[in-house]
C-alpha positions in Angstrom: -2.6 -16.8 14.6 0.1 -15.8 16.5 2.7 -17.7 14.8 2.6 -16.7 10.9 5.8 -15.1 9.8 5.8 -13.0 6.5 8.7 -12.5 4.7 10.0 -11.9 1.1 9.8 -14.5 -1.1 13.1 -15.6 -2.4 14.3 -18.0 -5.7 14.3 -20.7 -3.3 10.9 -20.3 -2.5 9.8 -20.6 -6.5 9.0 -24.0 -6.2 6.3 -23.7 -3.8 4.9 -20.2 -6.0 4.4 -22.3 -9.0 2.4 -24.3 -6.8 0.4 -21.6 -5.8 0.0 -20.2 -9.2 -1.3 -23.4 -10.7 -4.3 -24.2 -7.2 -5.4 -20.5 -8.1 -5.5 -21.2 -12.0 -7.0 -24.1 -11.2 -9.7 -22.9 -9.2 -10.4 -19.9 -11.7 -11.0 -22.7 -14.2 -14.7 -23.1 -12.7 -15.0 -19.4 -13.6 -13.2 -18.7 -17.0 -13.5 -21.5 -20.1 -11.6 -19.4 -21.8 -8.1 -20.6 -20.2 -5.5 -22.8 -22.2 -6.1 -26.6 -21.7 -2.7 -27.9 -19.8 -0.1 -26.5 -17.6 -0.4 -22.4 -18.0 0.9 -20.0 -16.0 0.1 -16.2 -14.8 3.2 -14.8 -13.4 7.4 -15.0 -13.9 8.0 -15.2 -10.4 12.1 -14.6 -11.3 11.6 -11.1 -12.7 8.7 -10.0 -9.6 11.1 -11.1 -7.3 14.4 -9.3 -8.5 12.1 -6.2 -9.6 12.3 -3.2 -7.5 8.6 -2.4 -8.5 7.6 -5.5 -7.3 7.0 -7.1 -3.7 6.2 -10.7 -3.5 5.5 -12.2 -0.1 4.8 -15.7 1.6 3.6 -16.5 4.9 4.9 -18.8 6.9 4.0 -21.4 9.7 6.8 -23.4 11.4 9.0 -23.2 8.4 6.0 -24.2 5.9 4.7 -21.7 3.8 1.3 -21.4 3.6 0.1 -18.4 1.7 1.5 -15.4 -0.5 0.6 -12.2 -2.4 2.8 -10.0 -4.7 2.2 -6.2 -5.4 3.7 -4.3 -8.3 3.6 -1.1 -9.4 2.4 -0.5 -13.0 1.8 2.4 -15.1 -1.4 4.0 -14.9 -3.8 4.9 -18.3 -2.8 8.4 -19.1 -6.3 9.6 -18.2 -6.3 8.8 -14.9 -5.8 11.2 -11.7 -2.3 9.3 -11.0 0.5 8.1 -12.9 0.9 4.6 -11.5 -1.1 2.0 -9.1 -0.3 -1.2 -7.4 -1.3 -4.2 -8.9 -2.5 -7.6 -6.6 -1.8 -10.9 -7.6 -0.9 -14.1 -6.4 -3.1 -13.8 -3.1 -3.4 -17.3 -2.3 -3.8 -19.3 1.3 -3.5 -23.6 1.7 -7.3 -24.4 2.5 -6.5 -26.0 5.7 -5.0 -22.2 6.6 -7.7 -20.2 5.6 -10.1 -18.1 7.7 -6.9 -17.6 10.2 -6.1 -14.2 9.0 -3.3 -15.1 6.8 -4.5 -13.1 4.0 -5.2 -10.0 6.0 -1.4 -10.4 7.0 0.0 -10.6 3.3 -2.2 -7.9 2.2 -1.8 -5.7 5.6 2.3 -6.0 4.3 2.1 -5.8 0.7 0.0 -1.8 1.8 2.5 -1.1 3.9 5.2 -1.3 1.0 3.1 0.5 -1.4 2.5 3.1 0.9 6.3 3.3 1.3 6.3 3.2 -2.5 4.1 6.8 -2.4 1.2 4.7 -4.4 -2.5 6.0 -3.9 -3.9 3.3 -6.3 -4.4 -0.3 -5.8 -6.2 -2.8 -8.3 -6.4 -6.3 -8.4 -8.6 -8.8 -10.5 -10.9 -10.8 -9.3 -13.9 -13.1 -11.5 -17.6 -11.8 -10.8 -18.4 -15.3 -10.3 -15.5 -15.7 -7.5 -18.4 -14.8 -4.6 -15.6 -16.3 -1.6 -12.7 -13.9 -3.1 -14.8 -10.9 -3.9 -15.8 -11.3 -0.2 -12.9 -11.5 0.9 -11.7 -8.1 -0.8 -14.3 -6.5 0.4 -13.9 -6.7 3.8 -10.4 -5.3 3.0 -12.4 -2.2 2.0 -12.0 -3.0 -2.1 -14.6 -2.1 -3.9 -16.2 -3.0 -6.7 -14.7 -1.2 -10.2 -15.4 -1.9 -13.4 -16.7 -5.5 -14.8 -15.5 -6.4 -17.9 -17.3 -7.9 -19.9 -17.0 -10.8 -22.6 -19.1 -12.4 -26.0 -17.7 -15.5 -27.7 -18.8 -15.6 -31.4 
């Protein structure tokens, strides 16, 4: 698509990230019966946005946004091979948007700012069960990393 614009998200555009947030934790309910009952929430969009290790992004299509994605840069375990990584989140597209590329576009800018950012390292989460994210990611060139693993007693 041809007319998508990306663009840094802004506290104007908060209202429209909180939706985001809550169709994703919504969706990731199917997958995880472990989440809080009620209105929860994953991110503080204020503090990503006025970070400087932190790039949040929506997509746009005649003045309507329909998708975003945030990177931030996070300390790495003191084990690993480098000292910090970028972290994914908020990498959500409207349904009636998807399979247009959108995605690539967010994640194609988010790269291009962590690659600016001199980070070798990105990470994101995504549930097992997710099969339509995971392949998704993949054709991004993720791969698969570690899968945690849970046991309710």
């Amino acid at each position: 698509m041809d007319n998508i614009k990306i663009r840094e998200a802004n506290e104007s555009d908060l209202t429209v990230l909180i939706e985001f947030e809550q169709e994703i934790i919504k969706a990731e309910r199917a997958f995880d019966n472990s989440l809080k009952e009620g209105e929860i929430h994953y991110y503080n969009f204020q503090n990503l946005i006025a970070s400087p290790n932190a790039k949040v992004i929506v997509a746009e299509i005649e003045n309507e946004i329909v998708g975003s994605g945030y990177a931030e840069i996070k300390e790495a375990e003191f084990y690993l091979k480098h000292s910090e990584y970028a972290y994914l989140g908020l990498m959500y597209v409207k349904p009636k948007y998807r399979g247009k590329g959108i995605n690539q576009q967010v994640l194609q800018t988010l790269k291009k700012w962590i690659v600016e950012k001199k980070i070798t390292e990105i990470r994101l989460v995504v549930y097992d069960a997710n099969i339509l994210a995971k392949n998704a990611f993949q054709k991004e060139s993720c791969k698969p990393h570690v899968l945690e693993m849970r046991m309710g007693i």
